[in-house]
C-alpha positions in Angstrom: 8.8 10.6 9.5 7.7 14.3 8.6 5.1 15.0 10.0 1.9 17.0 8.6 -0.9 19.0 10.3 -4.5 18.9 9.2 -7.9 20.3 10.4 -10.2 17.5 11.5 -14.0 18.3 11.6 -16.5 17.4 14.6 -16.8 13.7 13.3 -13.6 12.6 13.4 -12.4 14.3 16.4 -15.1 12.7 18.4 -13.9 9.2 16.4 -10.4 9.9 17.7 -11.2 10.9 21.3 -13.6 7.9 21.7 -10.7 5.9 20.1 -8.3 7.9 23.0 -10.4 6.7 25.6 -10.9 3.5 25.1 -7.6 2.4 24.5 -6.1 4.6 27.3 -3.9 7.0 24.9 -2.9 10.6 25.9 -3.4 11.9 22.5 -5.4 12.1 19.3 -2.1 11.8 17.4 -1.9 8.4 19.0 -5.1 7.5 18.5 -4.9 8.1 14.9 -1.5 6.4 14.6 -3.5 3.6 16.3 -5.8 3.4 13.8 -3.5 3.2 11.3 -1.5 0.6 12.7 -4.9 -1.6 12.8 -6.0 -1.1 8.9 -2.2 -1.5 7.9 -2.8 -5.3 10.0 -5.9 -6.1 9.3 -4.6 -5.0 5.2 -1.8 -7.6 5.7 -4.4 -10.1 7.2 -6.3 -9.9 4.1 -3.7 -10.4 1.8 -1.5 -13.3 3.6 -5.1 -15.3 4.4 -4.1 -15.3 8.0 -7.1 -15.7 9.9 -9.3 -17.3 7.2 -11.2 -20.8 7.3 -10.0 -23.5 5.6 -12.3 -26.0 3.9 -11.8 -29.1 2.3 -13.2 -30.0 -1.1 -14.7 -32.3 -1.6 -15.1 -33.6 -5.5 -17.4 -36.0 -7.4 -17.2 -39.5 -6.2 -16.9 -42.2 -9.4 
């Protein structure tokens, strides 16, 4: 995969660093990889249902 450099501001560097930290990554390239790799799951989640509640219905007695 090509990849691209970009100029992140204060904000997000401190996001990414944070993000380093706490999952015990060497880089902010890895922490933003790891970031994407969560919203691409939690994406699929959303779509697929995985994860939600299932109720039953319950309709009009007669």
């Amino acid at each position: 995969m090509p990849e691209q450099a970009m100029e992140l501001g204060q904000q997000m560097t401190a996001v990414l660093d944070a993000i380093r930290d706490q999952q015990g990554l060497e880089t902010r390239e890895q922490a933003a990889e790891w970031l994407l790799r969560r919203r691409i799951r939690r994406g699929a989640q959303g779509l697929t249902g995985r994860g939600r509640a299932i109720y039953e219905v319950k309709g009009e007695s007669r």
